[in-house]
C-alpha positions, -999 to +999 in steps of 0.1 A: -698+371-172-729+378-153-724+354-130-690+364-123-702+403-114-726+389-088-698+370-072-674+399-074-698+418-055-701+390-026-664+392-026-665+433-021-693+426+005-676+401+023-643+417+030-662+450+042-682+428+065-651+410+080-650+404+116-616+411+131-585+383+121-572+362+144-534+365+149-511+338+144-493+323+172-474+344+197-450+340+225-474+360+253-447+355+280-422+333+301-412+320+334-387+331+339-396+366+319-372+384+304-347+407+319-359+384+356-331+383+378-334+351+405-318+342+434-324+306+428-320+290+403-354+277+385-363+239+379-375+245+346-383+273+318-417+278+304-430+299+276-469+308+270-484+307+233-511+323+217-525+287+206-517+253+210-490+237+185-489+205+201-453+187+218-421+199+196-397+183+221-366+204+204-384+237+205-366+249+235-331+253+244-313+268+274-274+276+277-252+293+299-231+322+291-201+299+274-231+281+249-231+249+267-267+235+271-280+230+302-315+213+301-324+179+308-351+165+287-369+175+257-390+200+255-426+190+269-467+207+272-467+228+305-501+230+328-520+241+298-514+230+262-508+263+256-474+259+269-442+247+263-416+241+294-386+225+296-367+215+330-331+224+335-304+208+353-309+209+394-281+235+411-274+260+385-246+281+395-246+316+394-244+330+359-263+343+325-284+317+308-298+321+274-332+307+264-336+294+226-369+286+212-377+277+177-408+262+164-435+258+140-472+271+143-504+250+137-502+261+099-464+253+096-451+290+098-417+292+116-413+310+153-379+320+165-362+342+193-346+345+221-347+358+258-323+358+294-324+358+327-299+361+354-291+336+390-271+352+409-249+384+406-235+391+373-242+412+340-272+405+320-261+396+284-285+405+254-302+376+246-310+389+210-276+392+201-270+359+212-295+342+194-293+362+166-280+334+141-312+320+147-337+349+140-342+349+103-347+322+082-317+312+056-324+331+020-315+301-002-337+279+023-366+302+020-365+307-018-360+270-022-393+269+002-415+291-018-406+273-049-417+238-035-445+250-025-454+263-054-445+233-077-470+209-050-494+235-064-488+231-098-491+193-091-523+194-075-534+213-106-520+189-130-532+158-110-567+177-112-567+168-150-577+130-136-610+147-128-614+156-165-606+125-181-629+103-161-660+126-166-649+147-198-630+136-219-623+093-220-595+089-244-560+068-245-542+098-257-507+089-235-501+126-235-529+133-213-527+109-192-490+112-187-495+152-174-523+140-153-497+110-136-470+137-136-488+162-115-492+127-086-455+125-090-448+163-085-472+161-052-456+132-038-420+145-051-422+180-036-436+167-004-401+149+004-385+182-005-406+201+019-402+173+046-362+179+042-362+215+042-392+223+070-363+218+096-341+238+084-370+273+078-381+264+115-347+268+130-333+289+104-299+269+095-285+273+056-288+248+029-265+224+047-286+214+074-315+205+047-324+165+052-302+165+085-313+138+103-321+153+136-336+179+123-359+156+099-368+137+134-379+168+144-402+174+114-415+143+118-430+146+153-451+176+146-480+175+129-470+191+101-444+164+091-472+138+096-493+156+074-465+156+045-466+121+055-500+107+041-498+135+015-472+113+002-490+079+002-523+096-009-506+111-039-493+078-049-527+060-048-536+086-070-509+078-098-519+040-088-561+045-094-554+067-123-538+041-138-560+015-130-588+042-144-576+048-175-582+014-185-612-001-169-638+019-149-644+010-110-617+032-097-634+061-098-643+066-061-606+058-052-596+083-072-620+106-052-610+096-018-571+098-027-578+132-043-596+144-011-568+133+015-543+155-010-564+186-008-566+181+032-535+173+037-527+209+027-557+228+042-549+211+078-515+224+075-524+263+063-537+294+075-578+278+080-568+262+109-556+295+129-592+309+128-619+307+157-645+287+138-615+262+122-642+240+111-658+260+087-629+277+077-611+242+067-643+231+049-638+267+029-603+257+020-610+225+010-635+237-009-615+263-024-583+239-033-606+212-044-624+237-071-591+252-083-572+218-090-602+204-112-608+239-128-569+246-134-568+201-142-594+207-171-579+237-189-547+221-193-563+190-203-583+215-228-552+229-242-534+194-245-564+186-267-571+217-285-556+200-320-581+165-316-618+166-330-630+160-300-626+193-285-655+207-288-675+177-269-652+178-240-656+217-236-688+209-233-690+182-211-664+205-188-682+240-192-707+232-164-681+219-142-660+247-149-692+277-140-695+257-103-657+254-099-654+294-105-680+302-081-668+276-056-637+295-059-650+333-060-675+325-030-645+305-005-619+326-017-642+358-008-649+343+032-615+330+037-598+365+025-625+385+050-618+359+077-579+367+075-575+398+067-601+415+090-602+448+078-604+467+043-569+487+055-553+452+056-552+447+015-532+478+005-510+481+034-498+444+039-476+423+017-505+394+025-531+418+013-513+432-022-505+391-028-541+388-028-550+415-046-525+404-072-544+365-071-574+384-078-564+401-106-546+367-118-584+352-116-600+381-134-579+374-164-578+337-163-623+342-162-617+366-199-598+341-210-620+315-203-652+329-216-631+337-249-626+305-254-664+288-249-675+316-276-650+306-300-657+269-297-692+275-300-684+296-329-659+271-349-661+265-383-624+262-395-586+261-384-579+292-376-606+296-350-592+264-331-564+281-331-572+307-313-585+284-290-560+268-282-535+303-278-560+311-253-560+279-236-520+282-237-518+314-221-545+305-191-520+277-181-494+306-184-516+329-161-530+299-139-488+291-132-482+327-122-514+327-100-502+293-084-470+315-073-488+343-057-510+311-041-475+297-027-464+331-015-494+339+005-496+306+021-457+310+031-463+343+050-488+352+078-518+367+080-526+401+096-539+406+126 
């Protein structure tokens, strides 16, 4: 518990120390602005971002007064690749037109609004009430979000358990090897589900319009949908090598490689990648994810074994790995929080702060829990003190699922700044 002090400290140290956040992506302006009243029509509309998010080709739409679209061509970079433009149809007449835009940030959060301008004489109509339909995200669609995530979590922390049984614990027990497989099945299954519903949080349309096909098109072209992608095929080659491991060695670097492209697959699509030093922050991440699915991996593989005789040896064997996976954990978790919150003010008066706060606590418990269980282990001598081993290890896979929620929340919401 000593070490754990030293690193809460760090953590303390780190958030006071926190240089200011960096926002997440932001619509800075337009041509034409706002409000702009022209006496010619424009060629094309063009808004200016915060960051770059790459070609979305849907992300902008222009109509007239009546809702009919009147753009011509997708939506395309501008002069810088902080913009997005789209060109319009030549001779405009006179009239209101209403400008849609709707897309997703570098780490796959959702921006959506609205603006107008005028050619001509006429009224101006208010372009948020117009695109109102389109300004929130759909309640079922954003539950049904959350939850996805959340289960991809609780699969990376089930496929983590591969980690355990190729360096802790070699055994044929089907049980444990089915969870570990289960957990590649639940990363690869809930990647589908988030490739069907990202189009519909971006744009904000209802359960309906989940798995539409233009919609999935659009998914697909951004970097996020690529992403989901390989996370897909990588999660498969690790229910294909863990297979392959459980009966023969050889397949242990595969195993490692496919793991890897998992964990990045995630990281290059969350909030590391909106900071100014993206590199470091992404190897923080990484590190991070990677520490929590083999910590979380072993103690459900623990608690699957808690009843065989061979408990105490793989506790042993895992205890080490388990000290460097906490600190991993602590030490990232520590730099990434001061690196997106950016002040102390920012964890008791945003929802991203509390949600932390309430991950933290989450940990504290899980690390009690923990060092419960190595003292009774090392303290066996009958049933009853396995027992309580194995309640423990039952109830930090209860904790660790909560936690894993509050993970999927935070990563579905910005950050401040």
């Amino acid at each position: 518990m000593r070490l754990a002090g030293i690193l809460a400290v760090l953590a303390v140290w780190a958030i006071l120390a926190a240089p200011p956040a960096a926002a997440h992506v932001e619509v800075l302006g337009s041509t034409p602005a706002d409000g702009t009243r022209l006496t010619e029509p424009p060629s094309s509309v063009t808004i200016r971002l915060s960051e770059n998010i790459g070609v979305q080709k849907n992300a902008l739409r222009v109509v007239d007064a009546h809702g009919d679209p009147v753009s011509d061509g997708p939506t395309t970079q501008g002069e810088t690749a902080e913009q997005m433009t789209i060109r319009l149809k030549p001779d405009l007449p006179d009239g209101t037109y209403l400008v849609h835009y709707a897309f997703v940030s570098a780490d796959s959060h959702p921006v959506r609004g609205g603006f107008a301008f005028v050619v001509g004489t006429g009224p101006l109509m208010n372009a948020g009430g117009a695109v109102s339909s389109a300004d929130g995200t759909d309640t079922t669609v954003d539950i049904l979000t959350r939850v996805v995530r959340w289960l991809g979590y609780a699969g990376v922390a089930l496929a983590g358990g591969v980690f355990f049984l190729l360096y802790c614990r070699r055994t044929t027990d089907k049980r444990a090897h089915g969870v570990a497989r289960a957990g590649c099945v639940l990363i690869a299954g809930t990647a589908v589900l988030a490739l069907g519903l990202e189009g519909a949080y971006v744009t904000g349309a209802g359960l309906s319009r989940v798995f539409a096909l233009d919609l999935l098109a659009n998914t697909l072209d951004t970097a996020y949908g690529k992403l989901l992608i390989l996370r897909i095929v990588a999660a498969l080659a690790l229910l294909f090598v863990s297979r392959r491991a459980s009966s023969s060695s050889g397949y242990e670097n595969a195993a490692i490689v496919s793991g890897f492209v998992v964990l990045l697959t995630s990281s290059a699509a969350g909030h590391a990648i909106t900071t100014k030093i993206m590199f470091l922050s992404l190897i923080g991440d990484l590190a991070h994810y990677g520490a929590m699915a083999i910590w979380l991996g072993g103690v459900v593989q623990l608690a699957l074994c808690a009843r065989h005789e061979d408990l105490p040896q793989a506790m042993a064997r895992f205890s080490p790995i388990a000290k460097v996976c906490v600190a991993v954990i602590v030490v990232s978790g520590a730099l990434l929080s001061a690196a997106y919150l950016g002040s102390v003010s920012a964890v008791f008066t945003t929802t991203y702060g509390l949600l932390l706060l309430g991950k933290l606590v989450g940990f504290a418990v899980l690390l009690v829990l923990a060092d419960r269980c190595r003292a009774a282990v090392r303290a066996h001598s009958s049933g009853t003190t396995l027992v309580q081993v194995r309640t423990a290890l039952i109830a930090e896979v209860a904790i660790a699922a909560v936690v894993l929620g509050i993970a999927a929340a935070v990563a579905t919401i910005g950050t401040p700044g």
